[in-house]
C-alpha positions in Angstrom: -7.6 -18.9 -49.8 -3.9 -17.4 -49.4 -3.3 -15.7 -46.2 -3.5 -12.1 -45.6 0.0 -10.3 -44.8 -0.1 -7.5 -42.0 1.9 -5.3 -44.6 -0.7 -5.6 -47.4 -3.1 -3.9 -44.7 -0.8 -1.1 -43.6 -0.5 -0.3 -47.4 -3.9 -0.2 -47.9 -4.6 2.3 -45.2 -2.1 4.3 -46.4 -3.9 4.5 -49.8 -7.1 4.7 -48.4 -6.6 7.9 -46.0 -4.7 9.4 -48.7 -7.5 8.9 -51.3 -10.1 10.6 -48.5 -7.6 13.4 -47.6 -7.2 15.1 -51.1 -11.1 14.3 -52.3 -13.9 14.0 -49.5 -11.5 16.5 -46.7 -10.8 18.8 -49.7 -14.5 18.9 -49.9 -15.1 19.1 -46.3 -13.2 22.2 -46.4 -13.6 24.3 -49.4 -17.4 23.4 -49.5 -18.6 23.0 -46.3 -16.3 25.0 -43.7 -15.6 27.4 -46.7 -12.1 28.0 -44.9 -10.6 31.3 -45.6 -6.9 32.0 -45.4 -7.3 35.4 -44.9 -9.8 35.8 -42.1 -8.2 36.1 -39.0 -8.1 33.3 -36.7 -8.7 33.5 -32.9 -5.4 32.5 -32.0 -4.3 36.1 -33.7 -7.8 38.0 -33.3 -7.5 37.1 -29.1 -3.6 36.5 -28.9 -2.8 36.3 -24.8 0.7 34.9 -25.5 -0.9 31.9 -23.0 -3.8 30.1 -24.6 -4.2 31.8 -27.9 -1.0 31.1 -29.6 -0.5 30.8 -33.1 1.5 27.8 -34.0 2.7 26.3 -36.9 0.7 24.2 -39.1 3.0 21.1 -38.3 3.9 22.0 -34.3 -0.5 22.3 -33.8 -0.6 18.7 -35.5 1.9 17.1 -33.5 0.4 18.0 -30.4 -3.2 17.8 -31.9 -2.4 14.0 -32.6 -0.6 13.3 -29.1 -3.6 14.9 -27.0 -6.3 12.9 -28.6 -4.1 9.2 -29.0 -4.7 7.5 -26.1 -5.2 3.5 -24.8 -8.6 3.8 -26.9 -6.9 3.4 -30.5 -4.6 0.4 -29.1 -6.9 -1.2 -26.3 -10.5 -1.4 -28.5 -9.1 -2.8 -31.8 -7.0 -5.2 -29.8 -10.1 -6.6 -28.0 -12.5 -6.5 -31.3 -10.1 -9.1 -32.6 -12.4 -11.4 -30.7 -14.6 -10.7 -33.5 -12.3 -11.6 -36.0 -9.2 -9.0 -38.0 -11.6 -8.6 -41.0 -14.7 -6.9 -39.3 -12.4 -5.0 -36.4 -10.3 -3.3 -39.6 -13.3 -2.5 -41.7 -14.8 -1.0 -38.8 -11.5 1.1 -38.2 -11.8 2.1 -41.6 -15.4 2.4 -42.1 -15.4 5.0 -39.1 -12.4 6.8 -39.7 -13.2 8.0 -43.5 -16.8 8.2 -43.2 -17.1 9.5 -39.7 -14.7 10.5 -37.4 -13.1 12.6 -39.7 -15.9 14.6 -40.0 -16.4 14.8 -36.4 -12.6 15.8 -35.3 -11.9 18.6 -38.6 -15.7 20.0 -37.9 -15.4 20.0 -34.2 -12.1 22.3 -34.9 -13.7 24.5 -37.0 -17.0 25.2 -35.3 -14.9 26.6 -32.4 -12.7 28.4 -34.9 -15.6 30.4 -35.9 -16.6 30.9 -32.3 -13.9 32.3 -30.3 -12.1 28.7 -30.1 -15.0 27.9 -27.6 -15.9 24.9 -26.6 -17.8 22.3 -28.5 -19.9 22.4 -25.4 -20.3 26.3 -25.3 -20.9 26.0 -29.4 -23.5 23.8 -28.1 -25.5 26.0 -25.8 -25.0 29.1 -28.2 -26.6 26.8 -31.3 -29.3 25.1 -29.3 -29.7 27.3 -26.2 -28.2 27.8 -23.0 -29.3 24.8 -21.3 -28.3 22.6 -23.8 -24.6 24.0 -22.7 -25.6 22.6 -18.8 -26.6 19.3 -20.3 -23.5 18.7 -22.3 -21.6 20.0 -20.0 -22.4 17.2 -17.4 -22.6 14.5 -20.0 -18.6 15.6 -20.8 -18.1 15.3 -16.9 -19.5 11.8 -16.1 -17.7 10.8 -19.8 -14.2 12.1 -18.6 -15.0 10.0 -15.1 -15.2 6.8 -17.5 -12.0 8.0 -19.5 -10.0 8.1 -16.2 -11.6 4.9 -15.1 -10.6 2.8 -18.1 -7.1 4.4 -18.6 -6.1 4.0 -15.4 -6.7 0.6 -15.3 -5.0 -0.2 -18.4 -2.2 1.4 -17.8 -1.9 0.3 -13.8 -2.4 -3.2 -15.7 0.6 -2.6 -18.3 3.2 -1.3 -15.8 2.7 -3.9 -13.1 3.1 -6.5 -16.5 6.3 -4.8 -17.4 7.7 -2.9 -14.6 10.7 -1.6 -16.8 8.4 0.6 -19.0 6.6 1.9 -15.5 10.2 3.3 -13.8 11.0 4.7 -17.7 7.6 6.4 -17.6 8.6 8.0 -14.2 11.8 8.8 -14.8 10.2 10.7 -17.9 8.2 12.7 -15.7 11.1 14.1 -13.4 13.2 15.0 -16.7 10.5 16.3 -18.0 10.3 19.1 -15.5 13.9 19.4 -15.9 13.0 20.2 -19.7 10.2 22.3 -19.3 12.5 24.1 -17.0 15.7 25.0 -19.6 12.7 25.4 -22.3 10.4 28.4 -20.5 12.6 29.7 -17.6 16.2 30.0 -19.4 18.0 30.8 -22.9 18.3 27.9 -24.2 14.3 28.2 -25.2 13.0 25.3 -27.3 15.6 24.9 -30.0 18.4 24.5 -27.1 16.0 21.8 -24.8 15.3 19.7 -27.8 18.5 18.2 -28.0 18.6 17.7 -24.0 15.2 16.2 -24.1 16.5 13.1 -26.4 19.3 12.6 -24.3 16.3 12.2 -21.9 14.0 9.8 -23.3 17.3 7.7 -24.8 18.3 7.6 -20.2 15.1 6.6 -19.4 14.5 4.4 -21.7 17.8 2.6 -21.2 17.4 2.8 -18.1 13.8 0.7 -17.9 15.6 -1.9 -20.2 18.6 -2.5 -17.4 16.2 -2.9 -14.9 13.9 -5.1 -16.6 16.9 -7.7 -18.0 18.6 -7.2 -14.9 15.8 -8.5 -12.4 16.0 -5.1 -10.4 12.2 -5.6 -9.6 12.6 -8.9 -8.1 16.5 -8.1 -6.2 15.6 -4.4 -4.7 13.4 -4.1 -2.7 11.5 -1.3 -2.6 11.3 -1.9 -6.6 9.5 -5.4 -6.2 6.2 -3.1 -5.1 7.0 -2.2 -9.4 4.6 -5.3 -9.9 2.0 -5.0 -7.7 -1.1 -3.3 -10.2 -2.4 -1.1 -6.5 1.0 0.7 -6.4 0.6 2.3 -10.0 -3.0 3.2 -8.7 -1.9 5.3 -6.1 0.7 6.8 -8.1 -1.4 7.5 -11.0 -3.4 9.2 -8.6 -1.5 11.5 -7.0 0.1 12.3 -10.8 -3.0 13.0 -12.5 -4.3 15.7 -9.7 -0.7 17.2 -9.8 -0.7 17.4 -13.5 -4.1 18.7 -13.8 -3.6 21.7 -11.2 -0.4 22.7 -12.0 0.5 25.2 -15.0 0.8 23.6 -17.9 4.8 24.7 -19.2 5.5 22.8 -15.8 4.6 19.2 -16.6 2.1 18.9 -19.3 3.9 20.8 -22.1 7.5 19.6 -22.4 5.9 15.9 -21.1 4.1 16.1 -24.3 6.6 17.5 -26.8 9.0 14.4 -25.0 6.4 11.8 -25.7 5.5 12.6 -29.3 9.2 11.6 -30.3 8.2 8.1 -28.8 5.1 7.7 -30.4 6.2 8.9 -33.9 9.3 6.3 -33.9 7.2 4.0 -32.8 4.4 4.6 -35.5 7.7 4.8 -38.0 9.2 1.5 -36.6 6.2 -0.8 -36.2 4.5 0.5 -39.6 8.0 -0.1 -41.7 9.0 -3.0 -39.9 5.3 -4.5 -41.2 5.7 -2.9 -44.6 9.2 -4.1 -45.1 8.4 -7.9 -44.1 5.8 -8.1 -46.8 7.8 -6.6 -49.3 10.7 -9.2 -48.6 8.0 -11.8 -48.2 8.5 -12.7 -44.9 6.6 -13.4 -41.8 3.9 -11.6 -41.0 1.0 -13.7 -42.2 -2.1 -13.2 -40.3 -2.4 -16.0 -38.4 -5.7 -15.0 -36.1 -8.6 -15.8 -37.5 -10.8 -13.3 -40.2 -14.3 -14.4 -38.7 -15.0 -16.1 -35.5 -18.9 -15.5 -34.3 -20.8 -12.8 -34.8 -21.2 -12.6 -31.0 -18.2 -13.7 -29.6 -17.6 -13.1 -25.8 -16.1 -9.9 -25.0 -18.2 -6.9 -23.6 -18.3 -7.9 -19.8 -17.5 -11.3 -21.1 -20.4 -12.0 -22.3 -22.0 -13.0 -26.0 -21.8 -9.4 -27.5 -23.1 -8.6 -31.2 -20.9 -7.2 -33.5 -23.7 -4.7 -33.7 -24.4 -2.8 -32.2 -22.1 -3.5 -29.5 -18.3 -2.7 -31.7 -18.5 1.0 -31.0 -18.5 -0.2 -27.4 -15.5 -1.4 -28.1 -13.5 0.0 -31.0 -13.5 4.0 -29.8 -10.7 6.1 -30.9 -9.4 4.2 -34.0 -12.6 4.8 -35.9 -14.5 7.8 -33.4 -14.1 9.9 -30.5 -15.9 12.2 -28.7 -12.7 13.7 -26.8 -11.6 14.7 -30.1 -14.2 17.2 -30.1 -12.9 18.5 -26.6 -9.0 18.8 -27.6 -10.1 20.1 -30.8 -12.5 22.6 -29.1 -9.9 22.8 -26.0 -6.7 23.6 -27.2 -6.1 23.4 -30.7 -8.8 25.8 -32.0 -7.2 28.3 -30.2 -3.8 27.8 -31.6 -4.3 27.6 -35.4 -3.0 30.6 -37.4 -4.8 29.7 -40.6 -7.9 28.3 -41.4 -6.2 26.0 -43.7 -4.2 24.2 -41.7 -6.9 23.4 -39.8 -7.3 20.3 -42.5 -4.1 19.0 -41.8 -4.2 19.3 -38.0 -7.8 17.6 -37.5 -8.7 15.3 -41.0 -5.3 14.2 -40.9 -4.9 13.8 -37.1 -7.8 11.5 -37.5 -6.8 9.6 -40.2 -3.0 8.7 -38.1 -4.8 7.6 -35.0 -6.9 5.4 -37.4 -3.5 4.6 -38.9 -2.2 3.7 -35.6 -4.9 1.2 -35.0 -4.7 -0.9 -38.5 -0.8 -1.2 -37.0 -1.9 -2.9 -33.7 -4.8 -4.7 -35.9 -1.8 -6.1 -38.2 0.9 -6.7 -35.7 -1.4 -8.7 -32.8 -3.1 -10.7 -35.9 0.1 -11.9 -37.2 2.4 -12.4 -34.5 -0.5 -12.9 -31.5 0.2 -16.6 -31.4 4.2 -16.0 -30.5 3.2 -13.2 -28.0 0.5 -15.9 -26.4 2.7 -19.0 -25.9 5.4 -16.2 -24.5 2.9 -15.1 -22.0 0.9 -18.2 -21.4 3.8 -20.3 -20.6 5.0 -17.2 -18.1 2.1 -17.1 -16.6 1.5 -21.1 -16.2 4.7 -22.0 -15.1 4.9 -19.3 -12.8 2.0 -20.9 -10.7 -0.6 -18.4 -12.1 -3.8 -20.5 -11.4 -6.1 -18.1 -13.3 -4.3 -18.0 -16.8 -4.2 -21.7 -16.7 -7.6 -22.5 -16.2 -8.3 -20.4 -19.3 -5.9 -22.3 -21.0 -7.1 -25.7 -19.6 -10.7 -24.6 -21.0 -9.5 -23.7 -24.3 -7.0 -27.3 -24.1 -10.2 -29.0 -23.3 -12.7 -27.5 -26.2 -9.5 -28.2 -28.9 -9.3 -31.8 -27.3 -5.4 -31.5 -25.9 -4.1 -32.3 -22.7 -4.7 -30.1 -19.9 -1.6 -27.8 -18.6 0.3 -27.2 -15.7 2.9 -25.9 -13.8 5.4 -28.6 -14.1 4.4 -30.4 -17.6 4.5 -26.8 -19.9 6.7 -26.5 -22.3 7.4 -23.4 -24.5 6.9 -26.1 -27.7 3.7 -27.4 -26.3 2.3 -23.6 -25.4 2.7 -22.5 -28.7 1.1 -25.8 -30.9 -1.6 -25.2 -28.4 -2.2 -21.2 -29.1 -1.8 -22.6 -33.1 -4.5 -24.5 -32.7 -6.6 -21.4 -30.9 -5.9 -19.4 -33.5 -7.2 -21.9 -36.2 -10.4 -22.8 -34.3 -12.5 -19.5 -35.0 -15.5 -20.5 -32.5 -13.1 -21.7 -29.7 -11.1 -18.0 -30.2 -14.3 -15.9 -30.3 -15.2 -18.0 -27.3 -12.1 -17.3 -25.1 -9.8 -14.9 -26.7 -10.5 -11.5 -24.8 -10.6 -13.6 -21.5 -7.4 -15.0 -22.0 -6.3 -11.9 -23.4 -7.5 -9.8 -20.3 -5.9 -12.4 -17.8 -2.4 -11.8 -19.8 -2.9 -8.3 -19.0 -3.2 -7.3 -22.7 0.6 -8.0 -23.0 0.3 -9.8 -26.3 0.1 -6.3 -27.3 3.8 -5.1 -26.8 5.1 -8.4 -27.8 3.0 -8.8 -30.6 5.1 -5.1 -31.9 8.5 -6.6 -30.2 8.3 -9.7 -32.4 7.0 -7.8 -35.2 10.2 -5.3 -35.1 12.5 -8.4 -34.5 11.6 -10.7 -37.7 12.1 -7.0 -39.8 15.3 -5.5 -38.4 16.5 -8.1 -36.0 15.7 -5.4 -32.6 15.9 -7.4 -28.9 12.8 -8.5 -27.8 13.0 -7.2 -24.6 14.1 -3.6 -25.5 11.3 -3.4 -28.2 8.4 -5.0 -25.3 9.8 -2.4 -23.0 9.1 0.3 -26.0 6.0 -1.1 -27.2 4.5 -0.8 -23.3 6.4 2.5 -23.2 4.5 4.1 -26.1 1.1 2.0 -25.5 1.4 3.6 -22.2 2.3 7.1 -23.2 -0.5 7.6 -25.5 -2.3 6.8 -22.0 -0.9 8.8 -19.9 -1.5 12.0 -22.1 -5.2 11.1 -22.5 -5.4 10.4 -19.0 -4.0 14.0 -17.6 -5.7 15.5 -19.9 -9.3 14.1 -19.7 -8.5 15.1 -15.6 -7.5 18.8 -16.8 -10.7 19.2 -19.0 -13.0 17.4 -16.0 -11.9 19.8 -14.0 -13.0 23.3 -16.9 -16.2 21.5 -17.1 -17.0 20.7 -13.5 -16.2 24.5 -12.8 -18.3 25.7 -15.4 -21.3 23.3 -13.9 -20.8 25.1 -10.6 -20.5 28.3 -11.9 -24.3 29.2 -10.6 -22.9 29.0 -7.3 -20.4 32.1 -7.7 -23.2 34.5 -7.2 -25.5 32.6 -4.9 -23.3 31.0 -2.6 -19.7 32.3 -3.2 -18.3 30.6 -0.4 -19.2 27.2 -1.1 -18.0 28.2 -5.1 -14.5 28.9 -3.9 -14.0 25.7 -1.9 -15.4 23.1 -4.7 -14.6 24.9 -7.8 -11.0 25.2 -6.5 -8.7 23.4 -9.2 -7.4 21.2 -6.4 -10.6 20.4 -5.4 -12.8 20.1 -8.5 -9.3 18.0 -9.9 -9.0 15.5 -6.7 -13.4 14.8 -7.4 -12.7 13.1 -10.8 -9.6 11.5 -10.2 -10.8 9.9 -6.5 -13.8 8.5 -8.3 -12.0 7.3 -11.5 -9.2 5.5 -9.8 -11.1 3.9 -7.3 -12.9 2.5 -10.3 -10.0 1.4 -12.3 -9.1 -0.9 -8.6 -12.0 -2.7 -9.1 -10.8 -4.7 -11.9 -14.1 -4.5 -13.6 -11.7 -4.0 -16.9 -14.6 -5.6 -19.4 -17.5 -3.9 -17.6 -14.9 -0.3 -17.7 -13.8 -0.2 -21.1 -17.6 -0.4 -22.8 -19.1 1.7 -20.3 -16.0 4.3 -21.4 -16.5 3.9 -25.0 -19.9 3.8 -25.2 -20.3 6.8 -23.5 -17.1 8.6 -25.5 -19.1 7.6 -28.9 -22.2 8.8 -27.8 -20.8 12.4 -27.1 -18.9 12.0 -30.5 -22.4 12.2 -32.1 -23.6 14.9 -30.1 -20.5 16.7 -30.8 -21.8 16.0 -34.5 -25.5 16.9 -33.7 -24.1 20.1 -32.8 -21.7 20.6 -35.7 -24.9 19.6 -37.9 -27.1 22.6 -36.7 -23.9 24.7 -37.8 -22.9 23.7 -41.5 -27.1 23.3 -41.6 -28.2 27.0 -40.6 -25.1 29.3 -39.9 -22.8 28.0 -43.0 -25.7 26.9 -45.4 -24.4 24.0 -46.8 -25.3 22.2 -49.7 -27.5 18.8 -49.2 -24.8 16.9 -50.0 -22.8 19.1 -47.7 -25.7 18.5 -44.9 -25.6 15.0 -46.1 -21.7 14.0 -45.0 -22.6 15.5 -41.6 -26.3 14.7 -40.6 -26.4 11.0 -41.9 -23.0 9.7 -39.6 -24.6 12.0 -36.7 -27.3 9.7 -36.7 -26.4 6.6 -38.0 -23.7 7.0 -35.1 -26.7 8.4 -32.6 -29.1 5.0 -33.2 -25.9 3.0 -33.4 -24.2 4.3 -29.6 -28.3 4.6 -27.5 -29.1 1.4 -28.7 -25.5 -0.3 -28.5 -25.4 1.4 -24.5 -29.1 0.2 -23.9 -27.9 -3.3 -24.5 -25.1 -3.0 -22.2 -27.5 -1.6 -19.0 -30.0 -4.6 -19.6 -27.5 -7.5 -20.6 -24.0 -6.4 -19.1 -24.7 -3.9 -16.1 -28.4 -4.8 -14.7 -27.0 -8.2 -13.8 -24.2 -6.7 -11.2 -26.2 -4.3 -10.2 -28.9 -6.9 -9.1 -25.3 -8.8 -7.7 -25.1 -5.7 -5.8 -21.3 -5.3 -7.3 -20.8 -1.5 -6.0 -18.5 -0.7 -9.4 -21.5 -2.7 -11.6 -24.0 -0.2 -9.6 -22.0 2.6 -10.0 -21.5 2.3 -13.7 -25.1 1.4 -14.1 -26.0 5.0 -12.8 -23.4 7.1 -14.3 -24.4 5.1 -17.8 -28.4 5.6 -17.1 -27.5 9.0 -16.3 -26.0 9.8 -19.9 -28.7 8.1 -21.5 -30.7 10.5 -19.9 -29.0 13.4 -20.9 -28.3 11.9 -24.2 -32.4 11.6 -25.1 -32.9 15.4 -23.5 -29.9 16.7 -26.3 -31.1 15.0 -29.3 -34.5 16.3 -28.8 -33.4 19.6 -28.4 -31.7 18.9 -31.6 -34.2 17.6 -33.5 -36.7 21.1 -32.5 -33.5 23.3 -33.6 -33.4 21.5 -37.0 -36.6 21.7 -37.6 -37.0 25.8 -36.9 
């Protein structure tokens, strides 16, 4: 059989959400949703001039896309290759066009029609008002996981490559300087745009000097750059700063500076793939199609493919925080029902876009970005990365490695040989993977960018981890932001009965310092493969509530066709069965285990994970008694 080429894939997911756009979102929206251009949104019905904005149809996109792309899209189709490319990309696919589409442009439009409300509060007023308590807390101890998971990968990534962390920062302080000149002086938007790319190009540059020049190893104060606790403690005090301060301050021109990155890098990494196979160059994949069916990766153990991928694979193919950005922000900043197609279907369909790119680029150029980072890591004395390699030399029969016999030649025929030895890679690949602090990823894009256009290595690692990273950060203020509405509308009770007590916890510093203590001091453990499943099993399983709820509204308020019913109902519970039995798995195989270990992070993830289950089971029966009336 010929190989695959990375570029043949990015071509056919262009075709394939372009196909779905014009014929099944087209349906979606004329048949379904039965959007009206003349009806008044909210964002003019409610205008405030502070959350209900209209905005135009490509501005609302932009920041549609950029609030719901975070590590999940990168991260979970990155791991899944443990699996094997072929079943991690039809999995993208498969829940992107059939399913999370649905979800994100329904989600959007539910709220359109109520208020912009949340998908929570459209919740409670479709299935009753304690259906909006249940959901409510379900989205809390979801966000907990979000800011668990994120905050370890990024701590991870930035401690890797330092030189992308002191970018990121530097970011931040001009990004203030930005929001500044945009909302407090003439120059308004049109004037700080140009000022903002003479930002990120500084900060970028910047991160590149340092890293090339060895800053983090000669200055002193920079060497703490490396260590994974410092970017705990920093992410910490950013993420309760970001999420109690106004939003123009931070958030807003920190967002409109970052979706630059991400689109050149969605532009670079896409062409650079697209342009190799059209010149027939490299980009072959060379990871294998198929390795097991339950290769190790969820907590490192055996883990089926099913039902244990949307553990895994999240964002790419499904999210549940879509339905909270959708419902959050963006519902309340659409001007025509219209657009809403473009801003959700199609916001979808990119971040799905975004994950056949890391798909393509790790699968073909994984093996370079693995003897880079394993011969690092080995002849830099790191005693856990060899093992893992020793293991892997040992089942492939080669000589075992070390510090002083490993050669750049010799770490790459080895990491040929993993690649070609499907049961050996499904065996050790995330491990390895993890240990290499899921660098392969920005290398795997570096190299890819290099054999197209020739781009340094370094520069285009340090951009990869940038943009990886940015896509994280957003999610991860964010997710903070929205813990903290939903935690205030839990103790909203309390404002009549005990005002006092109210005030204090519902206090945005407060109620934003609660998710963020717990969440970081989560991400420290390390527990990175226990995390990351716990994170998206939970964020899939709210996705189909968000679609349970959505259901009851195309089913008795728009009275949809049964087809109509059909393209919402079926992925609600296909997903539903998929997620409660996929999460069920985890508690007995993965979690009871280290719980019974008495690992505090295993026992604390148990709980937070039994809880949703819990509240999962009381929503869908709720559900199932409104569909029925």
């Amino acid at each position: 059989m010929d190989p695959v080429h990375g570029g043949l894939l990015i071509i056919i997911a262009l075709v394939l959400y372009a196909i779905f756009y014009f014929t099944h979102g087209r349906y979606l929206q004329n048949k379904v949703v039965k959007a009206d251009p003349n009806k008044p949104t909210p964002a003019q019905r409610l205008y405030d001039g502070v959350d209900y904005v209209p905005a135009n149809k490509y501005v609302l996109y932009g920041h549609h896309f950029a609030s719901i792309a975070g590590a999940g899209p990168i991260v979970g189709p990155a791991i899944a290759l443990g699996w094997g490319w072929l079943p991690a990309i039809l999995w993208v696919w498969f829940g992107n066009v059939f399913v999370g589409v649905v979800h994100d442009y329904l989600a959007l439009m539910a709220s359109v029609r109520y208020d912009g409300k949340s998908i929570g509060w459209v919740a409670g007023e479709l299935m009753g008002r304690k259906t909006m308590y249940i959901f409510n807390s379900y989205i809390w101890f979801s966000l907990l996981l979000v800011v668990a998971a994120f905050g370890f990968v990024i701590s991870t990534l930035f401690s890797g490559i330092p030189g992308a962390g002191l970018s990121a920062l530097l970011l931040l302080f001009f990004a203030v300087i930005t929001g500044y000149l945009m909302y407090k002086t003439s120059l308004g938007v049109k004037g700080g745009t140009p000022i903002a790319w003479i930002f990120i190009i500084i900060a970028v540059f910047i991160g590149i000097m340092a890293q090339e020049g060895n800053w983090f190893d000669n200055i002193w104060f920079l060497q703490y750059f490396k260590d994974f606790n410092t970017w705990i403690y920093i992410l910490l005090i950013y993420i309760i700063v970001a999420a109690s301060i106004p939003v123009w301050v931070l958030l807003q021109p920190r967002d409109y500076m970052n979706a630059y990155i991400l689109w050149a890098s969605l532009a670079i990494g896409g062409g650079a793939m697209i342009w190799l196979f059209l010149q027939g160059g490299a980009g072959n994949l060379v990871f294998p199609g198929y390795t097991t069916f339950t290769a190790n990766i969820v907590g490192g153990m055996p883990s089926p493919f099913w039902p244990a991928v949307p553990l895994i694979i999240a964002c790419g193919a499904l999210s549940g925080f879509h339905s909270l950005v959708g419902s959050g922000t963006s519902s309340k900043q659409l001007a025509n029902e219209l657009h809403g197609l473009t801003v959700a279907y199609a916001g979808m369909e990119t971040e799905g876009f975004l994950s056949t790119m890391v798909i393509a680029t790790i699968a073909a150029f994984g093996v370079l970005a693995f003897a880079d980072t394993i011969y690092a890591a080995v002849s830099g004395g790191n005693t856990a990365v060899t093992n893992i390699v020793n293991s892997i030399a040992s089942d492939l029969g080669m000589k075992p490695v070390t510090a002083d016999n490993i050669t750049k030649d010799y770490a790459q025929t080895l990491m040929s040989k993993f690649a070609d030895t499907p049961s050996a890679f499904g065996k050790y690949y995330a491990k390895l993977a993890g240990k290499l602090k899921w660098t392969i990823i920005p290398k795997s894009y570096a190299y890819a960018t290099n054999k197209a256009f020739g781009l340094s290595l370094t520069a285009m690692t340090i951009f990869g981890t940038l943009w990886i990273t940015g896509f994280a950060l957003t999610s991860l203020d964010t997710a903070t932001r929205l813990g903290r509405y939903a935690w205030q509308e839990l103790m909203s009770p309390l404002k009549k009965s005990a005002p006092g007590l109210y005030k204090v916890i519902a206090n945005k510093w407060v109620a934003s310092a609660i998710l963020a203590l717990i969440g970081m001091w989560l991400a420290a453990s390390k527990q990175f493969l226990l995390l990351w499943p716990a994170f998206a099993g939970m964020n899939q399983l709210l996705s189909s509530l968000a679609l349970m709820t959505v259901a009851v509204w195309v089913a008795k308020v728009q009275k949809a066709s049964s087809l109509g019913k059909a393209l919402v109902v079926a992925p609600a519970i296909f997903m539903w069965i998929t997620v409660t039995i996929a999460l069920l798995w985890f508690e007995y195989v993965v979690v009871y285990p280290k719980m019974l270990a008495g690992e505090l992070a295993g026992i604390i993830v148990g709980v937070i994970t039994a809880i949703g289950i819990i509240l999962n089971l009381l929503i869908f029966a709720l559900w199932i008694r409104r569909m029925r009336k």
